[in-house]
mmCIF file of the C-alpha atoms, coordinates in Angstrom:
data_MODEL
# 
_entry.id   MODEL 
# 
loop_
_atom_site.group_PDB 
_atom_site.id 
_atom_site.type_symbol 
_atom_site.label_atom_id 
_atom_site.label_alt_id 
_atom_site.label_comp_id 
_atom_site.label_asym_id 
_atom_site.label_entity_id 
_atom_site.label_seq_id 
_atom_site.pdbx_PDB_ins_code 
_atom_site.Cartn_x 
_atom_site.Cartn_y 
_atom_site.Cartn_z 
_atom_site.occupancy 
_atom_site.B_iso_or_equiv 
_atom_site.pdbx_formal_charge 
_atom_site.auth_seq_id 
_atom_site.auth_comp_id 
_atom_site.auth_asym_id 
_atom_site.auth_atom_id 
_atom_site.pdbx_PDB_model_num 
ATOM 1   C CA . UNK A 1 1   ? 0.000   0.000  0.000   1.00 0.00 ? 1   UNK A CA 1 
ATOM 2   C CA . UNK A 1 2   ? 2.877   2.740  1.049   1.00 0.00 ? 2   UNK A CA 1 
ATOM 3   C CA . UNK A 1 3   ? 4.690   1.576  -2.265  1.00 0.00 ? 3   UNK A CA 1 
ATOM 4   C CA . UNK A 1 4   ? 2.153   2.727  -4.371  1.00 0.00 ? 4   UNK A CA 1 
ATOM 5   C CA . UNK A 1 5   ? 1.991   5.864  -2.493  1.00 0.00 ? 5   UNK A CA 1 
ATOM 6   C CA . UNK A 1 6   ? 5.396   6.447  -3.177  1.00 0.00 ? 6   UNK A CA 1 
ATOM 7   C CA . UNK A 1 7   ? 5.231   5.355  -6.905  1.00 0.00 ? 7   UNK A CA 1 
ATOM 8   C CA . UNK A 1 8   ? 1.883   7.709  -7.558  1.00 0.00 ? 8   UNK A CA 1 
ATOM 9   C CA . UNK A 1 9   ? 3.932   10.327 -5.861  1.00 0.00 ? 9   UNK A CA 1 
ATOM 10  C CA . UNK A 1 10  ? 6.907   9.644  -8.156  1.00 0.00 ? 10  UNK A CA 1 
ATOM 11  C CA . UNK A 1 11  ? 4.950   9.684  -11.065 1.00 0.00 ? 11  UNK A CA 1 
ATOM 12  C CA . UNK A 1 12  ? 3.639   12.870 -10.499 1.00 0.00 ? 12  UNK A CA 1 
ATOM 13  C CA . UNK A 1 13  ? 6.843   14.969 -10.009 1.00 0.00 ? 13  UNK A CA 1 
ATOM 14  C CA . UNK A 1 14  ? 8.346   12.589 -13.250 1.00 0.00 ? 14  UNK A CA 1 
ATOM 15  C CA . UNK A 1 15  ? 5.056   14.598 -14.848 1.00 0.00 ? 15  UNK A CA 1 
ATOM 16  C CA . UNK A 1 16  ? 5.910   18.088 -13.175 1.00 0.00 ? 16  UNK A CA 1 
ATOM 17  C CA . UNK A 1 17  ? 9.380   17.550 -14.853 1.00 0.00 ? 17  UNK A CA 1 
ATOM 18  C CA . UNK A 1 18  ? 8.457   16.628 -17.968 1.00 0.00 ? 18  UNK A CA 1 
ATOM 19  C CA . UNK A 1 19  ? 5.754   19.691 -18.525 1.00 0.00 ? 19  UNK A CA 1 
ATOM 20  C CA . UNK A 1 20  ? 8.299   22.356 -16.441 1.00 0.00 ? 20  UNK A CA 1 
ATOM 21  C CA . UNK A 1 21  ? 11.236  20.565 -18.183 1.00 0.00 ? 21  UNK A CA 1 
ATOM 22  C CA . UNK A 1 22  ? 14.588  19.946 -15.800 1.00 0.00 ? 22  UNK A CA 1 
ATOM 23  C CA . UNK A 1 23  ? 16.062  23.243 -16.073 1.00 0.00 ? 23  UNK A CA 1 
ATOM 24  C CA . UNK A 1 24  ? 13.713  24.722 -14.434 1.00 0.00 ? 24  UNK A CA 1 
ATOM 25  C CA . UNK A 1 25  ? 13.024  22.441 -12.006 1.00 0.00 ? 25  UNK A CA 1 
ATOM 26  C CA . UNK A 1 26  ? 16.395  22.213 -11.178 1.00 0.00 ? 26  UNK A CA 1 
ATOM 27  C CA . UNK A 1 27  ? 16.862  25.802 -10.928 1.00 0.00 ? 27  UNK A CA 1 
ATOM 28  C CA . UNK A 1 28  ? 14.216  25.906 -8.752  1.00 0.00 ? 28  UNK A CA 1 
ATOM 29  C CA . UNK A 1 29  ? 15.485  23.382 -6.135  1.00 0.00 ? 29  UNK A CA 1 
ATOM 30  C CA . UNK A 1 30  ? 18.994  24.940 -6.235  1.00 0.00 ? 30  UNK A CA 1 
ATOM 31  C CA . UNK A 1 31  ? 17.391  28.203 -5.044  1.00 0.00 ? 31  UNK A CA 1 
ATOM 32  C CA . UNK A 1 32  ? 15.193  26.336 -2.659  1.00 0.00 ? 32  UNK A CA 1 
ATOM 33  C CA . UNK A 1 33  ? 18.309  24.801 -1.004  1.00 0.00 ? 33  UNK A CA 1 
ATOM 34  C CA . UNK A 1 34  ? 20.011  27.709 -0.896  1.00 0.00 ? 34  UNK A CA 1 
ATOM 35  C CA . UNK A 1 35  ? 17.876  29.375 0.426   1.00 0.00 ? 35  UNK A CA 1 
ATOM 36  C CA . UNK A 1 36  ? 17.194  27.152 3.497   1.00 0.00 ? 36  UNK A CA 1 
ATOM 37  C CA . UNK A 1 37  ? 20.725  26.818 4.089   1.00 0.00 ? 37  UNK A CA 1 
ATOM 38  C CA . UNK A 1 38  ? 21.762  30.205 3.931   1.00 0.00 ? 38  UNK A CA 1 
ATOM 39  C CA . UNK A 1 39  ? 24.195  30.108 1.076   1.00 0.00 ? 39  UNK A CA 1 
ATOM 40  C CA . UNK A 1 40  ? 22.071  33.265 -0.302  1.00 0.00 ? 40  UNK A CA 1 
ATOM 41  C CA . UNK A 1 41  ? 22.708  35.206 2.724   1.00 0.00 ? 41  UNK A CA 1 
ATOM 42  C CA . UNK A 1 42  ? 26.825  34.654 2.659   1.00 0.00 ? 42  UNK A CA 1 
ATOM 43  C CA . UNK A 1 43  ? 26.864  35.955 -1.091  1.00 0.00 ? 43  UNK A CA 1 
ATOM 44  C CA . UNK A 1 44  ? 24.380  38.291 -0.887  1.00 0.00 ? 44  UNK A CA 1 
ATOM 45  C CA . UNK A 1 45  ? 24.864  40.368 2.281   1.00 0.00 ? 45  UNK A CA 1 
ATOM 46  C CA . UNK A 1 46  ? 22.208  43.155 3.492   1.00 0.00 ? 46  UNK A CA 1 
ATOM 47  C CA . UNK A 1 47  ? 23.653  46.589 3.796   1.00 0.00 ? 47  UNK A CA 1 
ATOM 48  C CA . UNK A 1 48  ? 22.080  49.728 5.614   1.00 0.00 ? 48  UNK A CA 1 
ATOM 49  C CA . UNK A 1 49  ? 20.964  52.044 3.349   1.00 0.00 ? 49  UNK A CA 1 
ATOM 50  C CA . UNK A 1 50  ? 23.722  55.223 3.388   1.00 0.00 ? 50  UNK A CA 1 
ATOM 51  C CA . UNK A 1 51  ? 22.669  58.591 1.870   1.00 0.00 ? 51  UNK A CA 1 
ATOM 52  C CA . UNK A 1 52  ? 25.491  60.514 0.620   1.00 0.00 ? 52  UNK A CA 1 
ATOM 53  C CA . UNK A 1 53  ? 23.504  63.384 -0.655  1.00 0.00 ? 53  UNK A CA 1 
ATOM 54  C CA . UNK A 1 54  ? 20.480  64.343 -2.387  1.00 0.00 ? 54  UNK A CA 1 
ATOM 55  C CA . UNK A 1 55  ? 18.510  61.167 -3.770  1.00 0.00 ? 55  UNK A CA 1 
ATOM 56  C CA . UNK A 1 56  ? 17.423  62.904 -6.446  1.00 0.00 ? 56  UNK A CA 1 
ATOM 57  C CA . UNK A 1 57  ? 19.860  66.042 -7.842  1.00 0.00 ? 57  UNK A CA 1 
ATOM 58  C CA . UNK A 1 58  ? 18.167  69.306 -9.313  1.00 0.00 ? 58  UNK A CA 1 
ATOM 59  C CA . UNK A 1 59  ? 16.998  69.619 -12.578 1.00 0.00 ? 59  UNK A CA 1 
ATOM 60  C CA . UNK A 1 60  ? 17.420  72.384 -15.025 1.00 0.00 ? 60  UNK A CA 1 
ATOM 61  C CA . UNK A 1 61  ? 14.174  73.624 -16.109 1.00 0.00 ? 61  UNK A CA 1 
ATOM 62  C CA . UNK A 1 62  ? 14.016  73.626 -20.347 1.00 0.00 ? 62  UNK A CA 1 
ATOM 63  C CA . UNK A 1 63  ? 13.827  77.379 -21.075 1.00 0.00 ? 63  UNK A CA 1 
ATOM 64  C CA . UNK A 1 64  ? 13.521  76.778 -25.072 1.00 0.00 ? 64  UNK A CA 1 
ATOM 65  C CA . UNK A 1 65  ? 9.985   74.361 -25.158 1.00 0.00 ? 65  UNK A CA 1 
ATOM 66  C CA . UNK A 1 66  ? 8.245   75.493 -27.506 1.00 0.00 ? 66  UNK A CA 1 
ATOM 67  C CA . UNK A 1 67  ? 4.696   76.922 -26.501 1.00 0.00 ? 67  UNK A CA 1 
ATOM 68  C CA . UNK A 1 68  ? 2.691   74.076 -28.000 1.00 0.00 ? 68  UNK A CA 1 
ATOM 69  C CA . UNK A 1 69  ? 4.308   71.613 -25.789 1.00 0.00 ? 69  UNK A CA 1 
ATOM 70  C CA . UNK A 1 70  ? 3.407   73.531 -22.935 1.00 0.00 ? 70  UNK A CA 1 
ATOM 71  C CA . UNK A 1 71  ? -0.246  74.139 -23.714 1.00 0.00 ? 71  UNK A CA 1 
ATOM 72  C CA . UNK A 1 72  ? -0.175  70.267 -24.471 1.00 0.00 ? 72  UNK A CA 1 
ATOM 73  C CA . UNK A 1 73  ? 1.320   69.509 -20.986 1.00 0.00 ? 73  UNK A CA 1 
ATOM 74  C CA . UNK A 1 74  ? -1.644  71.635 -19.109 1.00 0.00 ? 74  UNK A CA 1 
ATOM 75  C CA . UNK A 1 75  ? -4.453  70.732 -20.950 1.00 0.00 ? 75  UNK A CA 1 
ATOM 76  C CA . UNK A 1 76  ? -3.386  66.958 -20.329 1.00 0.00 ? 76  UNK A CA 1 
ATOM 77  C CA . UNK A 1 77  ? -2.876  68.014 -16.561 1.00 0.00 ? 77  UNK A CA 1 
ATOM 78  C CA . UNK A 1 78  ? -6.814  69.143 -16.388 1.00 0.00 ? 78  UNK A CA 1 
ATOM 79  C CA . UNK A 1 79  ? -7.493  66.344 -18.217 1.00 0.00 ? 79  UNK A CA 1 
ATOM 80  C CA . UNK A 1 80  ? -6.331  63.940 -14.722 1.00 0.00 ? 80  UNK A CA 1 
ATOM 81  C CA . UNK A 1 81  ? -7.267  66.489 -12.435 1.00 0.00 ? 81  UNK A CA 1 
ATOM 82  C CA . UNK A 1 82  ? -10.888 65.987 -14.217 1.00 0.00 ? 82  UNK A CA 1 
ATOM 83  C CA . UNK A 1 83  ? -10.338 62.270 -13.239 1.00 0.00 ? 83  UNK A CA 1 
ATOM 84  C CA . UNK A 1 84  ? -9.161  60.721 -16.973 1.00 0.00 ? 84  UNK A CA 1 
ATOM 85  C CA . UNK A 1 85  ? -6.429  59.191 -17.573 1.00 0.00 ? 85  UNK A CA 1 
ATOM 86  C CA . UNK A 1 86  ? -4.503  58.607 -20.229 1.00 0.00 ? 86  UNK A CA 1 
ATOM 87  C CA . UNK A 1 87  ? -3.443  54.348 -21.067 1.00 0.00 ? 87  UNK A CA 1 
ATOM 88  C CA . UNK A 1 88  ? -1.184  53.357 -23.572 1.00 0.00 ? 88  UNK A CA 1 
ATOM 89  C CA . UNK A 1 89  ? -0.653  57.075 -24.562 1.00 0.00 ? 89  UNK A CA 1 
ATOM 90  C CA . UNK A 1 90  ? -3.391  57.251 -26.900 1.00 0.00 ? 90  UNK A CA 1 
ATOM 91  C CA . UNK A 1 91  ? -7.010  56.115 -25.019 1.00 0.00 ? 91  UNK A CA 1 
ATOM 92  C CA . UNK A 1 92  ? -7.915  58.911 -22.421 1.00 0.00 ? 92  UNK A CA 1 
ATOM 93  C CA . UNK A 1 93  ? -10.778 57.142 -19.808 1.00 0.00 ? 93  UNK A CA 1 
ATOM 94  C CA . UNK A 1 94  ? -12.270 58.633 -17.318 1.00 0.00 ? 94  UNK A CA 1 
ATOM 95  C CA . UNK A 1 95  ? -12.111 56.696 -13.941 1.00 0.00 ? 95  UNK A CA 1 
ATOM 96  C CA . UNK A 1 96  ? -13.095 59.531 -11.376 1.00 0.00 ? 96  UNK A CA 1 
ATOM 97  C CA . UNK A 1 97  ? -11.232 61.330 -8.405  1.00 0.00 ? 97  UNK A CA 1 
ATOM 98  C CA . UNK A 1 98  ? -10.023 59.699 -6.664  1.00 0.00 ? 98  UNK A CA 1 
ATOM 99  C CA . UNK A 1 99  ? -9.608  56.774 -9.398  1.00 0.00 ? 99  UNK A CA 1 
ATOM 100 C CA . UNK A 1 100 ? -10.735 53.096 -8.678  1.00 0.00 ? 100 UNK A CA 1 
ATOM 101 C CA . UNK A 1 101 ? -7.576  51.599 -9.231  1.00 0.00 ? 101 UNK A CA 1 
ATOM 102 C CA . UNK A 1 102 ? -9.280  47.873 -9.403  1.00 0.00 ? 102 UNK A CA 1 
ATOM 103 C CA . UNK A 1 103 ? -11.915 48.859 -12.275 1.00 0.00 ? 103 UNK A CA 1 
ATOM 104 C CA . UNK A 1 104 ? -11.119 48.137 -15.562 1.00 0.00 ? 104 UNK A CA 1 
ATOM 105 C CA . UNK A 1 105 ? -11.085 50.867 -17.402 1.00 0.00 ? 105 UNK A CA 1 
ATOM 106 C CA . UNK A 1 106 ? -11.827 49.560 -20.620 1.00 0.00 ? 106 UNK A CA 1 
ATOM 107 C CA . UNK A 1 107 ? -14.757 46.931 -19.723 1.00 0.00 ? 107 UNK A CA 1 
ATOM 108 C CA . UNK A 1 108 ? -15.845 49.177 -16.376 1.00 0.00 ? 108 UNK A CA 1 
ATOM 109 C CA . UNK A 1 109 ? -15.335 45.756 -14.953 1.00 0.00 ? 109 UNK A CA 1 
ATOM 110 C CA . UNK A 1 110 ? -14.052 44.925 -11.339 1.00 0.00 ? 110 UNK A CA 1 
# 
């Protein structure tokens, strides 16, 4: 009875193999292993964060855009205040302010 446990049990990882193929699967317990035995943490050591400076540096505002950009730029900014927004750069749809991040916008579906 146990044997055919085992052999049922075989079988099925012989199929996980053969549809994930043995790269993977072998990647998969060498990350597993080394995970568990801390091999990870040795070559991949956690360091406190140090700040040195500004995170982000300054940025030099363009003084040549043209005036067509800029119109562009603010009537896209009403646009999101107005509570659209724009997917793929190209379909503006509206999903309210504040937005409901979990609606489809293009099927109004949940």
């Amino acid at each position: 009875m146990m044997a055919m446990a085992y052999c049922k049990r075989a079988m099925l990882y012989l199929d996980v193999i053969r549809r994930l193929g043995f790269r993977n699967v072998a990647y998969v317990a060498w990350y597993r292993f080394t995970l568990k035995s801390g091999i990870r943490k040795r070559f991949f050591p956690q360091h406190a964060f140090a700040s040195n400076g500004p995170f982000f540096g300054p940025v030099a505002r363009c003084m040549d855009c043209p005036e067509e950009f800029q119109a562009a730029l603010f009537q896209d900014a009403d646009k999101i205040i107005q509570g659209q927004i724009r997917y793929y750069a190209y379909h503006w749809k509206t999903v309210g302010n504040p937005p409901n991040w979990f609606l489809n916008p293009f099927n109004s579906r949940l």
